[in-house]
N, C-alpha and C positions, 0 to 999 in steps of 0.2 A: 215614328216610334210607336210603339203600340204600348197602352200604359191599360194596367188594371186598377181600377180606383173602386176602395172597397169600404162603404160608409152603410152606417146606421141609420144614416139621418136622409133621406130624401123626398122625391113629392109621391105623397102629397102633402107632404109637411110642408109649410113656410114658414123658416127663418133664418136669420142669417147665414148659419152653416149651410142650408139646400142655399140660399142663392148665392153666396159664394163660390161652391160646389158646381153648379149648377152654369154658372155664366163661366169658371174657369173652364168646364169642359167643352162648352160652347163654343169658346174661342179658340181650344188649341184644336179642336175637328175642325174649325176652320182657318186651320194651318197645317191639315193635312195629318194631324198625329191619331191615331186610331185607338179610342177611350174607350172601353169596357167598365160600365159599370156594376159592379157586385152590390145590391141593396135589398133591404126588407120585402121588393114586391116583387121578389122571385122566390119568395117561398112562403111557407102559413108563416101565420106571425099571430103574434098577442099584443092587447097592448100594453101600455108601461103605464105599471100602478104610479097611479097620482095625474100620469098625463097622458091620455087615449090618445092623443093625435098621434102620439108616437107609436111606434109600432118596432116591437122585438121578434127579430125572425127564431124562431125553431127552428135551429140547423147546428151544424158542428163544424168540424173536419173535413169530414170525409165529403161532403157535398160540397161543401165551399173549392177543398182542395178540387175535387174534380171537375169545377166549372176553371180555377184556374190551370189546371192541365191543359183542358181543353184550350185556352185563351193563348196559350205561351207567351206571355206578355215579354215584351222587355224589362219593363220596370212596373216595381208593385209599390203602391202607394196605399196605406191603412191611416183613413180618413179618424174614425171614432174610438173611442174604447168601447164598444157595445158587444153584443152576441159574435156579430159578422167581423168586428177588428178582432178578437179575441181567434179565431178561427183560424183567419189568414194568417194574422201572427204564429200562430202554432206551425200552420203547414210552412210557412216561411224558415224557422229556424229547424223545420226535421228537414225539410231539404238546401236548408246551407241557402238561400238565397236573401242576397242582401234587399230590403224594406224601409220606406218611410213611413213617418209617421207625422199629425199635424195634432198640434195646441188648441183647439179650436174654443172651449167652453171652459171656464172654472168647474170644473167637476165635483173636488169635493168642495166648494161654495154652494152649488146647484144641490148636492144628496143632505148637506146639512139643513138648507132651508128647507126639506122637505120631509127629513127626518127626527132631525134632531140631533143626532151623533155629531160630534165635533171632525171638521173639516181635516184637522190631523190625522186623524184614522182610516182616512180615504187617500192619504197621499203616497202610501206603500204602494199600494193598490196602483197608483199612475205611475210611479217607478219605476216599478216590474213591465209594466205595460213599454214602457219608453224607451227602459234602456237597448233593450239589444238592437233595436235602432239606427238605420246608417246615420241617419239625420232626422231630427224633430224639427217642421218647419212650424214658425212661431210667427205673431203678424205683429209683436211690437214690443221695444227696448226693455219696458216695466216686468212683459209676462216672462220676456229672454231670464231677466234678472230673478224673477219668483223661481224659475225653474233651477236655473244653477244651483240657488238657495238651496234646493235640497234634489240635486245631485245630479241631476243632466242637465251634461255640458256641448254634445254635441247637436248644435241648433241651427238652426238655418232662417233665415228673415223669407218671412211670408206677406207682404203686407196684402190690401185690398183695394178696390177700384168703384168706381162710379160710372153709370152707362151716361155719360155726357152728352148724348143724343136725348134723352127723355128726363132726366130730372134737370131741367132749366126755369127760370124762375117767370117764364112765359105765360104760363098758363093763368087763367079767370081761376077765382077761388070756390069752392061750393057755394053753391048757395046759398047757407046755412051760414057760412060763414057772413053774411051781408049782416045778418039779425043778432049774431053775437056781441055780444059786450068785450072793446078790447080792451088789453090786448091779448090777442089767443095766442092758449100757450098750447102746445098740440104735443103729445106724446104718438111715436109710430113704433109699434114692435108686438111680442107675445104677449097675451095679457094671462101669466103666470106669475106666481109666487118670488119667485127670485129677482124679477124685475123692479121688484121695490116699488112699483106703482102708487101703492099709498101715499107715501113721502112726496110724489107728483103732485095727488090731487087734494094731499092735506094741506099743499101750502099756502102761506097767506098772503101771496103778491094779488094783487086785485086783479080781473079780468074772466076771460072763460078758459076751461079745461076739456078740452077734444083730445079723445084717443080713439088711434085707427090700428087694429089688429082684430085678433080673435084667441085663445085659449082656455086653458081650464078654469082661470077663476073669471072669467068674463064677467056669467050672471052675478056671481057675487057679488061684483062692484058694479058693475049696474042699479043692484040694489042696495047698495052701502053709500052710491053715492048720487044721487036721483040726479041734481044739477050739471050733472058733467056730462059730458056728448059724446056719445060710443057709437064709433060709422062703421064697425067692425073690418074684413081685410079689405084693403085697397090694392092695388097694383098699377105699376105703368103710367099714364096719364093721368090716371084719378088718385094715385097717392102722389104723384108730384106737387099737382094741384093743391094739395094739404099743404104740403111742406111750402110750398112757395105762396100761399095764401092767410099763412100763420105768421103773428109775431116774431116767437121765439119757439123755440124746440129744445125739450124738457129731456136729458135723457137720467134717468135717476135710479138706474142699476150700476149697485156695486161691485157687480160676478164679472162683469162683459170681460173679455179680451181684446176687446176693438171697439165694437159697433159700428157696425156697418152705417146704421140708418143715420148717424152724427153728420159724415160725410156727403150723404144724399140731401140732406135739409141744406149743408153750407152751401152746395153744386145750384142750389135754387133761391139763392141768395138770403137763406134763414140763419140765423146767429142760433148758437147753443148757450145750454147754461145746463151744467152737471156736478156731480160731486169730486173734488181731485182724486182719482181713483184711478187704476190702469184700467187702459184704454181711453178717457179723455185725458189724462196727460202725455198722453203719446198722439192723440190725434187732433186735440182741440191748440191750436197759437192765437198769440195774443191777438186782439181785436175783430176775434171770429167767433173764439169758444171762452164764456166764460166759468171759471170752476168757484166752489166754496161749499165748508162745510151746512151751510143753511140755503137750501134751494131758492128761498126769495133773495138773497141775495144777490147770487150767482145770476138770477133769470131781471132781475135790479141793472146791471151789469150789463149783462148781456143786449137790454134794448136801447143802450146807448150805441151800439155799434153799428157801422157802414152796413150794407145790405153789398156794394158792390168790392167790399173787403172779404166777406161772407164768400161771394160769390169765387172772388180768386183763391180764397182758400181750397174750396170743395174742388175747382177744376185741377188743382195737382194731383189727384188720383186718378185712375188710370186700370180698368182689368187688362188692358194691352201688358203694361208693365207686371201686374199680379201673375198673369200667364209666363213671364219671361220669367220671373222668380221663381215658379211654383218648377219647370222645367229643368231650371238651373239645380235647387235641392235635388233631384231624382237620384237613384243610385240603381245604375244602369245592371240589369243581371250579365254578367258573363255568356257566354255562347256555351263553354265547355263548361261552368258550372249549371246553365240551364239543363244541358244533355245531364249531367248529373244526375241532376233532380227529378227530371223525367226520368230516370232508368230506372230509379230509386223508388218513385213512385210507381211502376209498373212492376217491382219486384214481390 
């Protein structure tokens, strides 16, 4: 199948969505499916007030649509709401071909903590984006149900995976980690605003606090919090090592749709401790993950638990199975509707 995947979000950005994105595509080109991807480093781009790493492409229509002419995809899948989803969506519904779409971020969660505006006044806004929609793939029960809540009902289960070959809980720990006071509580993700990061490193369970990423408010908390251990991005073998080298694993965003990174710490035999929020009540079970409204509790909780309960939880994920999912939701364009649209666009 030849599939156009058209996102906002890719590298050299890292986070969840790019490596989501990223390894599903990986895996169905090596299943022979022929993936085009439409992103920001195919055209100028700006970046996105409040967060540089991101990057909004300068483009419209007319150039998006003609990179998808060119492509003739089978099937069109619109990854983001950004410039580029905005785009495809349009040339999608002037030529009649049916589209997905995916759930990936709280969005208006994400534009409130950075603006102010209440979260309500951004959810038209993903409405409209959503509904004409063959299928909006979703990666868990909580965000299925926020969705319905106000008014798309056509959804599709998206869930996510663990590369089981690299985060195993094998590896020697930093270095660093030798000299720490435990138990280390290790935060792994963006270090932005939305991530609630604070609430991490304000709490009062005893031990040390290591956070491994990088983003906008980095320096900030660096210097807001001098005691706390910033190893900035890690990858692969040196962020397994984290996860499998640490106590417990903090994760204390209340936006997520999933978190990916939940699943990676339990795959290396680390226990969670988070807030009941969707995506840890969808991902975290008993004697793995534990949840509450007071992070020392939860993270209390949490280091009573098995390491090799940890461990079997994180192995039931699977990008083999994400791949089979993400396939399953597509909505295959027509032959004679393709020629349609092609005609239509050449008129």
């Amino acid at each position: 199948m030849k599939i156009a995947l058209v996102t906002d979000a890719w590298l050299p950005q890292m986070n969840g969505v790019v490596r989501t994105l990223t390894t599903v595509v990986a895996e169905l080109r090596s299943r022979g499916h022929e993936v085009a991807v439409i992103s920001p480093d195919l055209f100028r781009s700006v970046p996105c007030p409040s967060y540089s790493e991101i990057r909004l492409a300068l483009t419209g229509l007319r150039k998006v649509g003609a990179l998808l002419d060119s492509l003739c995809p089978d099937a069109i899948h619109i990854a983001t709401e950004g410039p580029l989803g905005w785009a495809a969506r349009r040339y999608c519904l002037r030529l009649g071909y049916p589209f997905t779409t995916a759930y990936h971020t709280q969005f208006p969660d994400y534009v409130a903590s950075r603006t102010g505006l209440p979260a309500s006044a951004i959810w038209p806004l993903i409405r409209r984006f959503h509904a004409p929609a063959e299928r909006v793939l979703v990666a868990t029960e909580t965000i299925r149900e926020q969705l319905r809540d106000h008014g798309l009902t056509h959804l599709h289960h998206w869930s996510r995976g663990v590369d089981l070959a690299t985060f195993v809980p094998d590896y020697p720990p930093p270095d660093l980690f030798f000299e720490l006071q435990r138990p280390i509580q290790l935060y792994v993700g963006r270090v932005a605003v939305e991530k609630n990061i604070e609430a991490f490193l304000d709490n009062s369970h005893p031990g040390s606090r290591v956070v491994v990423g990088d983003g906008p408010a980095l320096d900030r908390l660096r210097q807001a919090y001098p005691e706390a251990h910033f190893l900035g991005r890690r990858s692969g073998e040196a962020l397994a090592a984290c996860y499998a080298g640490a106590d417990v694993f903090v994760f204390p965003s209340r936006t997520d749709t999933f978190g990916l990174v939940m699943i990676e710490a339990l795959a290396c035999g680390t226990p969670v401790a988070a807030y009941p929020v969707p995506g840890p009540l969808d991902v975290l079970a008993p004697g793995s993950g534990a949840m509450a409204e007071r992070l020392e509790d939860a993270i209390a909780e949490a280091l009573t638990f098995s390491r090799e309960d940890c461990l079997a939880a994180g192995r039931t994920y699977s990008w083999e199975a994400s791949a089979d999912q993400f396939c399953e939701g597509l909505a295959p364009i027509a032959r004679e509707v393709q020629m349609a649209g092609l005609r239509a666009a050449a008129a």
